[in-house]
N, C-alpha and C positions, 0 to 999 in steps of 0.2 A: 752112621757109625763107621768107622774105620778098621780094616781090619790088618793086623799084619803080623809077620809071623816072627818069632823072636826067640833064640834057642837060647834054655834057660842053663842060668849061671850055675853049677855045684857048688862054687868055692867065689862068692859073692863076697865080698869084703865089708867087714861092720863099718856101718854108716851108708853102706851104697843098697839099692833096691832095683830087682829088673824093672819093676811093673808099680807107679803110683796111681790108685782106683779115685778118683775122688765121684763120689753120687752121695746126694743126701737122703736116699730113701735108704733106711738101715737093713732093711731084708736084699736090694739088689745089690748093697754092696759087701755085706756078707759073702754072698752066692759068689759073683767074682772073686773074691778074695780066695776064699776056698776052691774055687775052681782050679786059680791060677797056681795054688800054692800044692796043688794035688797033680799036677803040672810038672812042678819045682821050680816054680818060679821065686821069688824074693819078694811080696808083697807089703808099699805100703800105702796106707787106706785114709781117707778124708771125707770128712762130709759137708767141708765150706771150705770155700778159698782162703780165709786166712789161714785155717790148719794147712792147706795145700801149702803155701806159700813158703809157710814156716820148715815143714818135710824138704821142698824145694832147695831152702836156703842151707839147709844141715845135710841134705844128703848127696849122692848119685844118684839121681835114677834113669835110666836105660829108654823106657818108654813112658806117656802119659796116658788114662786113659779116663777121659772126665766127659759128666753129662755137661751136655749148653745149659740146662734151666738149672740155676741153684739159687737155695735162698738168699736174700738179701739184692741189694743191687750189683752185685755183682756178677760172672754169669763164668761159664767151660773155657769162653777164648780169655778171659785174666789169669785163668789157670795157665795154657800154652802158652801165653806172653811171659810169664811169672820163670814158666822153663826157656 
């Protein structure tokens, strides 16, 4: 995992997001999400690459932060290619 440190946005502009979470287990990426957003962060959340991809293509987002193993044949680095 990666870790880095990202000061969050107050005044985030609609359609942009600091922090995209993509994991397919729904309890860890709950936890993230709320974490980040208890933070102040701008969270937006996924739990397959094509949702990732789709967030990707409509938004800003600042940082990515995705698991390697996700369902389907697809995997974390189509996410970071995708951004």
């Amino acid at each position: 995992m990666v870790v880095a440190t990202l000061e969050a946005n107050p005044e985030t502009a609609a359609g942009a997001f600091d922090v995209l979470v993509v994991e397919d287990r729904d309890s860890l990426r709950t936890m993230l999400r709320r974490t980040l957003e208890a933070q102040g962060y701008s969270v937006a959340d996924s739990r397959t690459v094509g949702d990732a991809r789709r967030i990707l293509a409509s938004s800003r987002i600042s940082v990515v932060l995705t698991d390697l193993r996700l369902p389907g044949s697809s995997s974390g680095l189509d996410v970071l290619r995708a951004a």
